[in-house]
N, CA, C and O atoms as a DFTB+ gen file, in Angstrom:
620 C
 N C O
     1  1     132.271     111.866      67.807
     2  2     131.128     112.083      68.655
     3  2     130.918     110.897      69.602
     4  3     130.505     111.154      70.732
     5  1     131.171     109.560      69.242
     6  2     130.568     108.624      69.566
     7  2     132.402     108.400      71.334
     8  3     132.559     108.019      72.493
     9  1     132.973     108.844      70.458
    10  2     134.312     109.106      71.973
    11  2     133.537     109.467      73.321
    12  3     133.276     108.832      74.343
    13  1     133.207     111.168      72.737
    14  2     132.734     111.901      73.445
    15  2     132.074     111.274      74.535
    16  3     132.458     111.314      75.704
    17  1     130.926     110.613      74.045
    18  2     129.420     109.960      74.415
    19  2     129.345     108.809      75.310
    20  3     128.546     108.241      76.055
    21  1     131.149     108.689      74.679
    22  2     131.224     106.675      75.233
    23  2     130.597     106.556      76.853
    24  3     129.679     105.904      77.350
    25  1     131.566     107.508      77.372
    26  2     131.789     107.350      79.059
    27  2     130.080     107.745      79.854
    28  3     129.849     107.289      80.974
    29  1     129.164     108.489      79.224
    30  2     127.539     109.020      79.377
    31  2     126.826     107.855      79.010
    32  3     125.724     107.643      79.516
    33  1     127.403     106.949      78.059
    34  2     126.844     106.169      77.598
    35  2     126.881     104.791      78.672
    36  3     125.973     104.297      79.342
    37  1     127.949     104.508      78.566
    38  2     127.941     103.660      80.129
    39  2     127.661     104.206      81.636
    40  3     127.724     103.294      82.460
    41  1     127.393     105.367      82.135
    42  2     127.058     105.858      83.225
    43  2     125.614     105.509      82.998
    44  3     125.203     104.727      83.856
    45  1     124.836     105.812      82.213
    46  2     123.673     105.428      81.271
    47  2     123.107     103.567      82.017
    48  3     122.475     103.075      82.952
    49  1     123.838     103.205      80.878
    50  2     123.365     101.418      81.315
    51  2     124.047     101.269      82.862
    52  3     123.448     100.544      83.656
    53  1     125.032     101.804      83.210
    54  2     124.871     101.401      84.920
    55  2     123.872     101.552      85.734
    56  3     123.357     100.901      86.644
    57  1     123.661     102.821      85.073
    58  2     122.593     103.335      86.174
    59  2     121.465     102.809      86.471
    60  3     120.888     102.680      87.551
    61  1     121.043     102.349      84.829
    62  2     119.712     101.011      84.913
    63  2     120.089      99.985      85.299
    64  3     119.208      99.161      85.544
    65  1     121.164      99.680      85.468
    66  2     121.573      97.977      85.670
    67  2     121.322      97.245      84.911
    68  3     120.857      96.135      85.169
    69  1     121.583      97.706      83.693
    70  2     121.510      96.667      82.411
    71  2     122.629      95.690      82.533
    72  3     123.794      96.076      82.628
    73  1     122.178      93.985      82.532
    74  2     123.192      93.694      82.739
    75  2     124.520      94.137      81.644
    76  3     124.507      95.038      80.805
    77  1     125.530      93.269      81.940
    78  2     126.572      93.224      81.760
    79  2     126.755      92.883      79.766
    80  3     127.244      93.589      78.885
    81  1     126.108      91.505      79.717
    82  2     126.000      91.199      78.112
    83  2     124.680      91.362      77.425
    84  3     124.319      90.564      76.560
    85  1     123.773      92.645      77.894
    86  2     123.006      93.154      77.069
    87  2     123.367      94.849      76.606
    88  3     122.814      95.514      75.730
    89  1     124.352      95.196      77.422
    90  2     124.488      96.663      77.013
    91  2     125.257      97.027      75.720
    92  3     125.367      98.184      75.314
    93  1     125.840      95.815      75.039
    94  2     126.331      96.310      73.983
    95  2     124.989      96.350      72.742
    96  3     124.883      97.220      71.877
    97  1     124.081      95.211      72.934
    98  2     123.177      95.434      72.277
    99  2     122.225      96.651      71.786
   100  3     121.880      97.156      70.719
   101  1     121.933      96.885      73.568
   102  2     120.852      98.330      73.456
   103  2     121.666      99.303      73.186
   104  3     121.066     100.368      73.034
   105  1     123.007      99.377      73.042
   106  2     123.602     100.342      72.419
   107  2     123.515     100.598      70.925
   108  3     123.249     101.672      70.385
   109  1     123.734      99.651      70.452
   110  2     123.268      99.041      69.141
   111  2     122.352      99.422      68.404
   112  3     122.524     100.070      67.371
   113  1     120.942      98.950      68.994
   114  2     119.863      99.517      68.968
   115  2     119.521     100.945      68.516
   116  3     119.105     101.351      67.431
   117  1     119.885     101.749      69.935
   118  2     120.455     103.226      69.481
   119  2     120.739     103.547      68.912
   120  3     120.236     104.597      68.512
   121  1     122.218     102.798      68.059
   122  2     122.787     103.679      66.816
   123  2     121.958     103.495      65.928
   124  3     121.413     104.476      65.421
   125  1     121.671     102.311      65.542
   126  2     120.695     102.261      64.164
   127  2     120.020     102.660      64.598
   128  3     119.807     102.509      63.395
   129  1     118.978     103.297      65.360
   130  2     117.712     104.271      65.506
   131  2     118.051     105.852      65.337
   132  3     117.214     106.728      65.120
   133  1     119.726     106.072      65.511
   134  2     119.903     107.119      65.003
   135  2     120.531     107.233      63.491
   136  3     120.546     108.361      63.000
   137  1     120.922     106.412      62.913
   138  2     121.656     106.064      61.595
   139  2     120.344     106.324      60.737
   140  3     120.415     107.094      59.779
   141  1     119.015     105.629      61.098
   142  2     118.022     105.675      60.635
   143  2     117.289     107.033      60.218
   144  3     116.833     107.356      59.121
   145  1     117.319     107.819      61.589
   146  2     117.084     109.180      61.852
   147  2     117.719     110.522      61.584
   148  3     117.228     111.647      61.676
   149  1     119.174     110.057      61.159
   150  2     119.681     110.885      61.134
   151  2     119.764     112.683      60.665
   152  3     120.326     113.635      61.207
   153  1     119.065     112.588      59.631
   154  2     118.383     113.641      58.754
   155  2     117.612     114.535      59.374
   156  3     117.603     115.744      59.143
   157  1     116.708     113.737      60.467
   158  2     115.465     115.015      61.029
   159  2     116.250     114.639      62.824
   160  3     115.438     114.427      63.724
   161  1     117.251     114.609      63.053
   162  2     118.083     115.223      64.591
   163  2     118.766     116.197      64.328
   164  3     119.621     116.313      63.450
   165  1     118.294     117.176      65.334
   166  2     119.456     118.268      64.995
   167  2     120.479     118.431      66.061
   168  3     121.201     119.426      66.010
   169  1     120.654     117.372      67.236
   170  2     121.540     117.152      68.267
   171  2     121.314     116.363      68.820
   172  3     120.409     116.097      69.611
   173  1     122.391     115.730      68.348
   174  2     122.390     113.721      68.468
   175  2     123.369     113.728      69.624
   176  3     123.496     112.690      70.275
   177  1     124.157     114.933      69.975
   178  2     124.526     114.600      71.584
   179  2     123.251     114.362      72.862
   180  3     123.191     113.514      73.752
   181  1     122.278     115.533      72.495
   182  2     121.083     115.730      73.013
   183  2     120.375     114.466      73.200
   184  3     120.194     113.926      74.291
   185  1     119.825     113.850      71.595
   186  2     119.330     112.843      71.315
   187  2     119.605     111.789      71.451
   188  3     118.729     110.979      71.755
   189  1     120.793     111.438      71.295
   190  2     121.738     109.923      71.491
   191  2     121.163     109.628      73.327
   192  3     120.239     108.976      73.811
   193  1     122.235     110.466      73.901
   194  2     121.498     109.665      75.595
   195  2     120.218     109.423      75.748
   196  3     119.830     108.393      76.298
   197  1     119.215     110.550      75.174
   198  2     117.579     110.355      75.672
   199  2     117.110     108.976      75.130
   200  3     116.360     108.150      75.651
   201  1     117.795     108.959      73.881
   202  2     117.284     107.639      73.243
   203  2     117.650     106.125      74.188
   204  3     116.789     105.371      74.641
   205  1     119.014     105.968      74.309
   206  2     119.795     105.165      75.558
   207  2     118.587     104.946      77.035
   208  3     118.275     103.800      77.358
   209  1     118.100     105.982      77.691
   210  2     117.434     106.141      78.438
   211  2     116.175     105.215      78.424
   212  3     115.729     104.624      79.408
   213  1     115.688     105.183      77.189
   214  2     114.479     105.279      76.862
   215  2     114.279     103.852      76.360
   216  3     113.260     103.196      76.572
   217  1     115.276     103.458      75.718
   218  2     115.900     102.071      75.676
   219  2     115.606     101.540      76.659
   220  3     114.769     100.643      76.755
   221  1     116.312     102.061      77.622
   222  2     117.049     101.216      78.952
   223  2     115.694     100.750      79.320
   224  3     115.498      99.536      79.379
   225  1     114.562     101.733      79.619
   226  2     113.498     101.617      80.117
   227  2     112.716     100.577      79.895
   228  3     112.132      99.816      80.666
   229  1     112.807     100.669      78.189
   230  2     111.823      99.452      77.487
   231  2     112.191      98.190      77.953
   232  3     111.430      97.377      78.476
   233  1     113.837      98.005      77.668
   234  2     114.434      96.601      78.068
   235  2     113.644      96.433      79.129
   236  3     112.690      95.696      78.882
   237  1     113.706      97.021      80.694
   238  2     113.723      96.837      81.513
   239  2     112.024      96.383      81.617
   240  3     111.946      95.430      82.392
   241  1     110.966      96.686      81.198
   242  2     109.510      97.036      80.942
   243  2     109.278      95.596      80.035
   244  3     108.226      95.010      80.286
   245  1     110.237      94.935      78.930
   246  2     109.807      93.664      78.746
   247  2     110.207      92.622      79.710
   248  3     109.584      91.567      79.826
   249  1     111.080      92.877      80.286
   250  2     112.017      91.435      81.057
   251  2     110.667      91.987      82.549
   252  3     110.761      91.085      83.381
   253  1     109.718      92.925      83.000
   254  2     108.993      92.942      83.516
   255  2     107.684      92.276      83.501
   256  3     107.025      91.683      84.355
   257  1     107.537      92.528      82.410
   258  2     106.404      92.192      81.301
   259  2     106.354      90.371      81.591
   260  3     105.496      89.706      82.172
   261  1     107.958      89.843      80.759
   262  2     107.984      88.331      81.095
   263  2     107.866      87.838      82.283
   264  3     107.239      86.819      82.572
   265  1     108.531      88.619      83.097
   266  2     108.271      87.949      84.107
   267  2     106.982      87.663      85.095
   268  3     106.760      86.675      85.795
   269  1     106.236      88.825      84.916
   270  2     104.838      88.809      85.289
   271  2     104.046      87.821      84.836
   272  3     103.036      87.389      85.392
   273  1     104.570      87.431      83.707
   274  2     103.468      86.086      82.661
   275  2     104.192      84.473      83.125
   276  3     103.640      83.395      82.906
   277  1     105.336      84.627      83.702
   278  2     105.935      83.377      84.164
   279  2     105.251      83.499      85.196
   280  3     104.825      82.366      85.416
   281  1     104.670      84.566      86.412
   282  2     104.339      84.198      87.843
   283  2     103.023      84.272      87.599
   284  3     102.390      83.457      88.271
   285  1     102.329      84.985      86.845
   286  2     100.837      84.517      86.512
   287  2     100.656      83.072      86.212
   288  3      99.640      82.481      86.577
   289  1     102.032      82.229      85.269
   290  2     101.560      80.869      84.502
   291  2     101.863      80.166      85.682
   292  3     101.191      79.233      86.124
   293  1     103.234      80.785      86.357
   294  2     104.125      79.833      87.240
   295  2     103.517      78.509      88.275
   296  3     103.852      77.326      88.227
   297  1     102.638      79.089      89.090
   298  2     101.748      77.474      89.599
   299  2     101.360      76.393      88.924
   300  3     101.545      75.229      89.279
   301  1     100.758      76.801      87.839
   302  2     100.137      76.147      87.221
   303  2     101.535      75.530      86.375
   304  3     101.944      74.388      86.585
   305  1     102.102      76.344      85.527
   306  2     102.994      75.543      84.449
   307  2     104.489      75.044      84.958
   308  3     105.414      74.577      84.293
   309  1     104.397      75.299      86.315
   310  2     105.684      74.510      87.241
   311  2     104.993      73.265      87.721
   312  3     105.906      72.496      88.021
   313  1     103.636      72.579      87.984
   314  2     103.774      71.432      88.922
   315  2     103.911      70.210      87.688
   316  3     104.159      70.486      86.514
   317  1     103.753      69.175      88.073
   318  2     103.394      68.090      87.483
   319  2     102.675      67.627      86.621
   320  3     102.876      66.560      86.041
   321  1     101.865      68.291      86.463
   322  2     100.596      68.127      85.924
   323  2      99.153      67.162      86.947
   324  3      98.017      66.849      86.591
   325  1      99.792      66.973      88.090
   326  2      98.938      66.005      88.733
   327  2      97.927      67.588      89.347
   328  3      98.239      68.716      89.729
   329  1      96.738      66.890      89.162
   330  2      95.641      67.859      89.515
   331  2      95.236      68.344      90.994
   332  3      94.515      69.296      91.294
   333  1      95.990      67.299      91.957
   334  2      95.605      67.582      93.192
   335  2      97.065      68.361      93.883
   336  3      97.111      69.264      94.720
   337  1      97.990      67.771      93.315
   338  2      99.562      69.218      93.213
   339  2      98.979      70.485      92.969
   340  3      98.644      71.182      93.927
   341  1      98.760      71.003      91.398
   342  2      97.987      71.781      91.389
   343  2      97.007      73.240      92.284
   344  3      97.061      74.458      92.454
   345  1      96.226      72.106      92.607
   346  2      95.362      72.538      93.782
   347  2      95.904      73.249      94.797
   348  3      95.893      74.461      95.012
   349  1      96.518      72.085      95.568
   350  2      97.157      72.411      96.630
   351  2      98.220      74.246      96.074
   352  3      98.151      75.241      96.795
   353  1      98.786      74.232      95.171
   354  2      99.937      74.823      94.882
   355  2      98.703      76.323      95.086
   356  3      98.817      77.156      95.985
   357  1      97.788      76.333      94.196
   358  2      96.998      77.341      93.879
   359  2      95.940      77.685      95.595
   360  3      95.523      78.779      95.976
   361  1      95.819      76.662      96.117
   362  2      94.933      77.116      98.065
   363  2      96.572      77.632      98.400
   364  3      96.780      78.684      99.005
   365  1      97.602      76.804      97.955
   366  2      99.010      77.851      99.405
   367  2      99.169      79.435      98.901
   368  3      99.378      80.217      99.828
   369  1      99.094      80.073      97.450
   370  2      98.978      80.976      96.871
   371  2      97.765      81.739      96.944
   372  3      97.837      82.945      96.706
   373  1      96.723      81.250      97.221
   374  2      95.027      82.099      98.140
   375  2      95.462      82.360      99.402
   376  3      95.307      83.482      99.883
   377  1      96.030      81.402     100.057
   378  2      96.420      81.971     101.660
   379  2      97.082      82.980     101.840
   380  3      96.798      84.104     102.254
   381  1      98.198      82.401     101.427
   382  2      98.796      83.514     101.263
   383  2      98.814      84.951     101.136
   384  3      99.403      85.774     101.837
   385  1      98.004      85.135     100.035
   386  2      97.393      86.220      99.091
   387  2      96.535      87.027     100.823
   388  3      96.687      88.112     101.385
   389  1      95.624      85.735     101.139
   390  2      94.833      86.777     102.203
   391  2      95.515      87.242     103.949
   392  3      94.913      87.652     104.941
   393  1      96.874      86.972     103.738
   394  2      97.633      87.302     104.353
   395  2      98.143      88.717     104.089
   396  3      98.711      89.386     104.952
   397  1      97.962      89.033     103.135
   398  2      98.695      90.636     102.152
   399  2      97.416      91.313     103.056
   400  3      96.450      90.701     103.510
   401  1      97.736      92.864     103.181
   402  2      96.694      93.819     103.567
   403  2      95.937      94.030     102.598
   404  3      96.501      93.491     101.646
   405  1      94.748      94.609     102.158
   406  2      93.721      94.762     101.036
   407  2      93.952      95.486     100.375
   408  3      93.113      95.495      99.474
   409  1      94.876      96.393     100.220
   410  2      95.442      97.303      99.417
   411  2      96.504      96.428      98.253
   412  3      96.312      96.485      97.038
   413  1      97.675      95.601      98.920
   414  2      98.561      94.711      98.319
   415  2      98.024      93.990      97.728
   416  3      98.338      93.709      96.571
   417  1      97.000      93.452      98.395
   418  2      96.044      92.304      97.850
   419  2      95.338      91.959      96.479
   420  3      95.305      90.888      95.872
   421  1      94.919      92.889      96.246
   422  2      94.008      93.928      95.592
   423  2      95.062      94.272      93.978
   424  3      94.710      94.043      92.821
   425  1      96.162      94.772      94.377
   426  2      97.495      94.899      93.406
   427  2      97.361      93.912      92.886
   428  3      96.821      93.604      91.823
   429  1      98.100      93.100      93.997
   430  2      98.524      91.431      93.378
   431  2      97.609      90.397      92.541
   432  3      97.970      89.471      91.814
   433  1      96.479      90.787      92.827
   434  2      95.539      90.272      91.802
   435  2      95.274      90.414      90.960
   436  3      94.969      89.496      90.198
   437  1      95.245      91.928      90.581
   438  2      95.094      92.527      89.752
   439  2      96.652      92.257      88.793
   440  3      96.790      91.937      87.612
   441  1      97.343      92.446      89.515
   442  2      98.842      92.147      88.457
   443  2      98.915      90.600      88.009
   444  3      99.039      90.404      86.800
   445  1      98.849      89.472      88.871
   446  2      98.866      88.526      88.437
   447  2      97.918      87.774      87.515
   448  3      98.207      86.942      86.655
   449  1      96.428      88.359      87.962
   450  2      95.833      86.959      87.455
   451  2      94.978      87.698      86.361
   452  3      94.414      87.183      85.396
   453  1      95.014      89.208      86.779
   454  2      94.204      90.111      85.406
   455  2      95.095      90.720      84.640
   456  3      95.010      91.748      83.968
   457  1      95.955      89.977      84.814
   458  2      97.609      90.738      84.432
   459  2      97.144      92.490      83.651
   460  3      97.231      92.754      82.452
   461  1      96.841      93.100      84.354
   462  2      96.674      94.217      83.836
   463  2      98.071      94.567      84.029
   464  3      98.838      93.799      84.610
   465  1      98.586      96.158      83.374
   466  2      99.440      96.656      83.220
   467  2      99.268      97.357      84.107
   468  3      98.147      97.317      84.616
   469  1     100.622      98.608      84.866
   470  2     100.368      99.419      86.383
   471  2      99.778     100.803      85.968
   472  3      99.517     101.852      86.556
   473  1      99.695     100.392      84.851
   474  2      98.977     101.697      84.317
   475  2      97.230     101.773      84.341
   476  3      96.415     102.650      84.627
   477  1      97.160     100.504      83.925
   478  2      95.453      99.776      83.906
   479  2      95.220      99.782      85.489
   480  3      94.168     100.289      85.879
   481  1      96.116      99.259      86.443
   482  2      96.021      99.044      87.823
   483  2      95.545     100.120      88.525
   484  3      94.755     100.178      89.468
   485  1      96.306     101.192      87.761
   486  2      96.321     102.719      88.533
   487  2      95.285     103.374      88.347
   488  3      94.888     104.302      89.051
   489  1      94.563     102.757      86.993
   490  2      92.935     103.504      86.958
   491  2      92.531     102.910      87.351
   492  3      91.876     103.448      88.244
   493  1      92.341     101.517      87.347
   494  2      91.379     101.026      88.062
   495  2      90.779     100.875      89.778
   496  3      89.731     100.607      90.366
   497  1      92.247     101.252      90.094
   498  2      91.848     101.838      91.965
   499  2      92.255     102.881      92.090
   500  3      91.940     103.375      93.172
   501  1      93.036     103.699      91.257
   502  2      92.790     105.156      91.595
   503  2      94.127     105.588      92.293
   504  3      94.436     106.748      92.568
   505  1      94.948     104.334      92.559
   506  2      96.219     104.973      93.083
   507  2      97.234     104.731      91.964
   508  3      97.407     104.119      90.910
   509  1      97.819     105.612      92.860
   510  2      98.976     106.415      91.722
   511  2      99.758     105.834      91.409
   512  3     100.346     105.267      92.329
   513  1     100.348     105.546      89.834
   514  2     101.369     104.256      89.050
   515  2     102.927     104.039      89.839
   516  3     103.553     102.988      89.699
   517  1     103.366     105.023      90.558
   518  2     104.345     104.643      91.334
   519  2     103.842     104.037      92.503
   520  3     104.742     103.349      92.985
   521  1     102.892     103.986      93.125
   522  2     102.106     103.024      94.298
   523  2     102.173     101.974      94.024
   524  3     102.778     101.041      94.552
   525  1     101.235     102.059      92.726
   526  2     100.983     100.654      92.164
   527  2     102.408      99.606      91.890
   528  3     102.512      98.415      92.183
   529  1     103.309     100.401      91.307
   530  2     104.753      99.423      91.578
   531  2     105.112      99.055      92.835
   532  3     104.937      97.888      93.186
   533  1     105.753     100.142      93.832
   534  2     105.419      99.765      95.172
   535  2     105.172      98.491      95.675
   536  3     105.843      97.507      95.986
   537  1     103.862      98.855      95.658
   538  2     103.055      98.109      96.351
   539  2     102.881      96.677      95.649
   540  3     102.291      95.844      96.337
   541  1     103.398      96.189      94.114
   542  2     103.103      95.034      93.885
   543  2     104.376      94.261      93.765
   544  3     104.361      93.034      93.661
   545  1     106.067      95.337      93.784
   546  2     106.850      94.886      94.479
   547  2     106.992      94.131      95.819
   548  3     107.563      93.057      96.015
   549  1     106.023      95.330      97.144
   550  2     106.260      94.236      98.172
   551  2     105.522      93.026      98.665
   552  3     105.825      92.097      99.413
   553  1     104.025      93.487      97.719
   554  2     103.689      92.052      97.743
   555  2     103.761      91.137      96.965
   556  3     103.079      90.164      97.289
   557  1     104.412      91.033      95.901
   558  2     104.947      89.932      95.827
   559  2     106.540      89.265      96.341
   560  3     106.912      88.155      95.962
   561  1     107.122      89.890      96.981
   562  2     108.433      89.847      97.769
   563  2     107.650      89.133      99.397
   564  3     108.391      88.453     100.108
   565  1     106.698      89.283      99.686
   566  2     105.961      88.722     100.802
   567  2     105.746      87.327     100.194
   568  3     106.184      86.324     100.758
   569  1     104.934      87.265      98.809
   570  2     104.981      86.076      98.549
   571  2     105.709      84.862      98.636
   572  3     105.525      83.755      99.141
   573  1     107.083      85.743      97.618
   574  2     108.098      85.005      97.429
   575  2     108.898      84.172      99.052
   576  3     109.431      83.069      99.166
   577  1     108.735      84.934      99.772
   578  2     109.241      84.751     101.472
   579  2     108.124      83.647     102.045
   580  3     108.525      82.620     102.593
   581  1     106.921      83.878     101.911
   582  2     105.832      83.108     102.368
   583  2     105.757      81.969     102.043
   584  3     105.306      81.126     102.818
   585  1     106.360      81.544     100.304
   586  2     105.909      80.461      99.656
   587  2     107.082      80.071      99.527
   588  3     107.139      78.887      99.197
   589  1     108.342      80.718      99.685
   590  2     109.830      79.854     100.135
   591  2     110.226      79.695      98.867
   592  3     111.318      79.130      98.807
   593  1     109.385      80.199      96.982
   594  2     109.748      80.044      96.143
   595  2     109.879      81.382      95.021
   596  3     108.856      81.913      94.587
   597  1     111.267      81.853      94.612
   598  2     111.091      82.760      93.966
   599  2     110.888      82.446      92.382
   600  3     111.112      83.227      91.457
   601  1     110.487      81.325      92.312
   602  2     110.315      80.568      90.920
   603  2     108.910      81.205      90.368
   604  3     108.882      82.063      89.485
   605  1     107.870      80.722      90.944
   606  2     106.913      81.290      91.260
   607  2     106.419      82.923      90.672
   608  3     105.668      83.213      89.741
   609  1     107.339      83.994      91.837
   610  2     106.810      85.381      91.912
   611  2     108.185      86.020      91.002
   612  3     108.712      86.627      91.935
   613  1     108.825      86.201      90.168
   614  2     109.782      86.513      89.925
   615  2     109.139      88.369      89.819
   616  3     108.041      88.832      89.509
   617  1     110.467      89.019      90.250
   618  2     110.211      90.553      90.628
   619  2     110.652      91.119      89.233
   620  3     110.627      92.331      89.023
């Protein structure tokens, strides 16, 4: 079965762009979630990819996750510790910010500093969770261009 599967299975992690030395893992993953399961699947051809999928997703949803908490900490836990660095780092990141249209704006705040999730984002203004990615993709890609640092906004 697992022959069969191989070649779906890597069309699979390409397609997410998992890198290169994590796809043997989340493969991994998979099997023991089906080794585990095995008893109550009744088509683990069926089941095997959805699971892969679903994987892929999560991976992709923590290394999101981290990175959002590095560009929320990032001003602050990149300078020196000198208080007037600091400052400065956090007024070039307000300017900035009121450079974004009020819609982006609005995102980006909400993603960074209330680190809500795009799900929390999406109720809370009412636009729709693929917007809300969108839109806090390109503003923070404005950032990253504005502030000359992708250390900072990581996507």
């Amino acid at each position: 079965m697992l022959e069969e599967l191989g070649p779906q299975f890597e069309r699979i992690l390409l397609s997410f762009g998992v890198p290169e030395q994590d796809r043997e893992d989340l493969l991994h993953d998979v099997l023991l979630a089906y080794i585990l399961k095995a008893n109550t699947i009744g088509r683990p051809q069926c089941w095997l990819p959805q699971a892969l999928r679903l994987r892929c997703r999560q991976y992709w949803q923590v290394r999101l996750d981290r990175s959002r908490i590095e560009a929320a900490q990032g001003p602050q836990a990149r300078t020196t510790g000198d208080p007037a660095q600091r400052l400065n780092t956090l007024l070039d990141l307000e300017r900035s910010l009121a450079h974004l249209p009020a819609r982006p704006r609005k995102v980006v705040r909400l993603w960074l500093a209330g680190r809500l999730s795009q799900k929390e984002i999406a109720d809370k203004t009412g636009y729709a969770k693929a917007s809300v990615d969108n839109t806090a993709r390109r503003g923070l890609a404005y950032l990253r261009k504005r502030l000359g640092s992708a250390a900072y906004f990581a996507a």
